[in-house]
Every structure is written in structure tokens, then in C-alpha cells.
Backbone bond lengths (Angstrom), bond angles and torsions (degrees), N, CA, C in turn:
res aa  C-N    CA-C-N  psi(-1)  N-CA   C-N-CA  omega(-1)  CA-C   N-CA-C  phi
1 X - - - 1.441 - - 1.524 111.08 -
2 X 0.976 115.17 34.86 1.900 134.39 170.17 1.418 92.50 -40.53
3 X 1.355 130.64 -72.66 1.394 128.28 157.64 1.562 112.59 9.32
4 X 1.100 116.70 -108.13 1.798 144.50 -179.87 1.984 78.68 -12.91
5 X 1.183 83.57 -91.15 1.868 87.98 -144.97 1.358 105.53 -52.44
6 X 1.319 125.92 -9.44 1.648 123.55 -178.93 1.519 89.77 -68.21
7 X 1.208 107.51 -76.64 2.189 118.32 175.72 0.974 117.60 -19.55
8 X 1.859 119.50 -49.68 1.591 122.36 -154.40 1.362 66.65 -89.91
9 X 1.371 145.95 -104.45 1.400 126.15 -140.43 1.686 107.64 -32.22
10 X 1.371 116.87 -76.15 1.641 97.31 -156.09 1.257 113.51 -61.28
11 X 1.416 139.66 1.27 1.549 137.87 160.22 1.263 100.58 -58.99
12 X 1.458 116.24 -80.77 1.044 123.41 -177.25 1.774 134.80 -34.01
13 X 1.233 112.52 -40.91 1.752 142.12 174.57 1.850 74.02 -66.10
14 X 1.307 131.45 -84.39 1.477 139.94 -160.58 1.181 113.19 -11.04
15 X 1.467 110.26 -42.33 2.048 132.20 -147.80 1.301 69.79 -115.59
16 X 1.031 155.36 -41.38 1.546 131.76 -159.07 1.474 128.34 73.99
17 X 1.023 93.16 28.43 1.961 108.30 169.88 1.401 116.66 -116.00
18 X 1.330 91.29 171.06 1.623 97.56 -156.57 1.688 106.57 -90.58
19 X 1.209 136.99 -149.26 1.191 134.34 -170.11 1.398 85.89 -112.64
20 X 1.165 133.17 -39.93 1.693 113.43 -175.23 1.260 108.78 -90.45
21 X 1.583 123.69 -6.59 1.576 119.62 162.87 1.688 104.64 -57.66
22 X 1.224 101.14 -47.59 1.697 104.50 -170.14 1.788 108.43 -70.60
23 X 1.420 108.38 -35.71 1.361 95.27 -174.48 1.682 109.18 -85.20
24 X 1.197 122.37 -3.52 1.814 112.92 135.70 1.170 162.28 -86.90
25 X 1.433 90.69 -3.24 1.849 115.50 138.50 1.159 112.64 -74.34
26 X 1.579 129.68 -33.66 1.430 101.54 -166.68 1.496 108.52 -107.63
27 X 1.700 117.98 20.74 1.162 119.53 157.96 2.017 106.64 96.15
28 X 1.495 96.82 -6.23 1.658 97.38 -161.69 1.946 96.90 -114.39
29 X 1.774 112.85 -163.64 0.968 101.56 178.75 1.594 109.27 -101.14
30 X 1.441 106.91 -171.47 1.337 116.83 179.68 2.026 116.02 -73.97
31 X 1.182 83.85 -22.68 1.683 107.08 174.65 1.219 109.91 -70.72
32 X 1.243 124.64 -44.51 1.794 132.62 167.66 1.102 109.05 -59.81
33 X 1.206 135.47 -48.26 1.615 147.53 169.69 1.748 102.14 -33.21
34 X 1.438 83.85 -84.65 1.953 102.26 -171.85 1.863 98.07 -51.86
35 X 1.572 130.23 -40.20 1.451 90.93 -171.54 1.559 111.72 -104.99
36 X 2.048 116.53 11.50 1.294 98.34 130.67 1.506 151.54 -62.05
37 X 1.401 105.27 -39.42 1.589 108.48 147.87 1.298 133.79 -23.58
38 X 1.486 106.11 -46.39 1.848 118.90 -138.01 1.746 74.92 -103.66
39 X 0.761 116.36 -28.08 2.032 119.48 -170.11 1.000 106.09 81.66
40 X 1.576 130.48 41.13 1.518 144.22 168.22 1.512 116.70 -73.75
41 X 1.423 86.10 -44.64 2.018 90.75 -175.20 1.519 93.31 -137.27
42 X 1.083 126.81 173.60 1.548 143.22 150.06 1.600 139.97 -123.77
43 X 0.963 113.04 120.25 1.782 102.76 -161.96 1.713 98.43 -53.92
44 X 1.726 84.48 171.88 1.079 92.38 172.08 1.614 106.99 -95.93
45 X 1.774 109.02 -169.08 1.526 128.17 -152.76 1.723 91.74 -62.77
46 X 1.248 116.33 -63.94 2.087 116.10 -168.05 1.362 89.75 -53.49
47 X 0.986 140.20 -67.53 1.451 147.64 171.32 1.914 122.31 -14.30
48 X 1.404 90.00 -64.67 1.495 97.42 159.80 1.391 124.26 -55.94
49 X 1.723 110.40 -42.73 1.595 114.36 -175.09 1.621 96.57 -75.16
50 X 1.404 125.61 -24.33 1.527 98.33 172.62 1.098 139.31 -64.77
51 X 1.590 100.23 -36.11 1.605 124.78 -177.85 1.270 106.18 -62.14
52 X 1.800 123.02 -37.34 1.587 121.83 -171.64 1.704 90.58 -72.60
53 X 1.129 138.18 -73.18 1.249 126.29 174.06 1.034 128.42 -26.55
54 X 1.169 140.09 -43.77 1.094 141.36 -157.67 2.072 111.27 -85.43
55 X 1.258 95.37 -29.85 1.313 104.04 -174.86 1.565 95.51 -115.82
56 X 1.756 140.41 20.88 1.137 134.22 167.37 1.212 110.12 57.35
57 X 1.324 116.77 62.20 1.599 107.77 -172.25 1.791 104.27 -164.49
58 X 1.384 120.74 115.49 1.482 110.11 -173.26 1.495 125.75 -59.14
59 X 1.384 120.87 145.81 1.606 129.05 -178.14 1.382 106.48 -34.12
60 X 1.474 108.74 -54.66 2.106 123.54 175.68 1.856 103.19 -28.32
61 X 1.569 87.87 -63.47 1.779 106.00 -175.44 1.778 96.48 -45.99
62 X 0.863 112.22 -63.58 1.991 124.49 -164.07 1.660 92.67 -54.05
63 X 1.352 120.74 -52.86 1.397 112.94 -158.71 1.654 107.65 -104.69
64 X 1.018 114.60 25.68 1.867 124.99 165.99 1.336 103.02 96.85
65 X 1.352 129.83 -30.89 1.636 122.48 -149.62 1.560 106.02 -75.52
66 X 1.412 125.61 -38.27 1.448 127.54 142.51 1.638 123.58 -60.98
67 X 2.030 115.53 143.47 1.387 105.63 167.25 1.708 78.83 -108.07
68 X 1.181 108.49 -176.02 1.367 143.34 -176.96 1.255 109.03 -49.07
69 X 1.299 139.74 -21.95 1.203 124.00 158.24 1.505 133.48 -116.02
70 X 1.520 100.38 30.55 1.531 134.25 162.26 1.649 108.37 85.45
71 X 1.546 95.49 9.67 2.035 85.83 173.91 1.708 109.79 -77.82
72 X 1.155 103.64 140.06 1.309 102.64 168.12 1.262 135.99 -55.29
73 X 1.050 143.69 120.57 1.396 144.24 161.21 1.534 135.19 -72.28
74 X 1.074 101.91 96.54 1.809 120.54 -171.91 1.872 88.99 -70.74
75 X 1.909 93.43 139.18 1.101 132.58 166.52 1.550 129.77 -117.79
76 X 1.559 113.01 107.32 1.571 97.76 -174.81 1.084 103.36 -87.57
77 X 1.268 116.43 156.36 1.301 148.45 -131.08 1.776 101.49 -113.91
């Protein structure tokens, strides 16, 4: 999921806040931040739906299956 944390960083960098700006909007720590980034850990599912909210952008978009202008992206298998 190289995906996720590539996104949550450049969303995040986008708005111009820091990693502990975001992890007090999103209720968590600054440590959750940096090893979602790093692709250490991954939030969980409410977690994900906050982050897509929060930066106006669907869960699909956050986790690769959307590109940027919401077409789906097929994966062979």
C-alpha cells in the first residue's frame, strides 16, 4: 500500500500542515502520522473515512483504486 502514504503525505504537504497539525484533526498522535507516511502502520477503516473527508477526496483515491480524477484503476491479478 506504497499508495496510501505517498497520497496522505502529498495531501497533507498540499494544505500545508504539519504532521501533528493533522494528527489533531484526526484525533490521533503525531507518531501515527509519521509511520503512516513511512508505511509502518496503516489506520484503520473510520480512520481512513476521516482522512478522505478531511482532505475532500474518496477512500478509493487514498488507497490507489481511484487516480485523481476518480476513474478507477484496474489491477491484474
Amino acid at each position: 500500500m506504497k499508495i496510501f502514504q505517498e497520497r496522505l503525505k502529498e495531501l497533507r504537504k498540499s494544505k500545508h500542515i504539519s504532521q501533528k497539525e493533522l494528527a489533531d484533526i484526526l484525533f490521533t498522535s503525531n507518531s501515527c502520522i509519521c509511520n503512516w507516511e513511512c508505511g509502518r502502520h496503516y489506520p484503520d477503516l473510520d480512520t481512513v473515512a476521516a482522512i478522505a473527508s478531511y482532505f475532500d477526496v474518496t477512500s478509493d483515491y487514498l488507497l490507489g483504486l481511484e487516480d485523481e480524477t476518480g476513474s478507477k484503476i484496474k489491477y491484474i491479478i
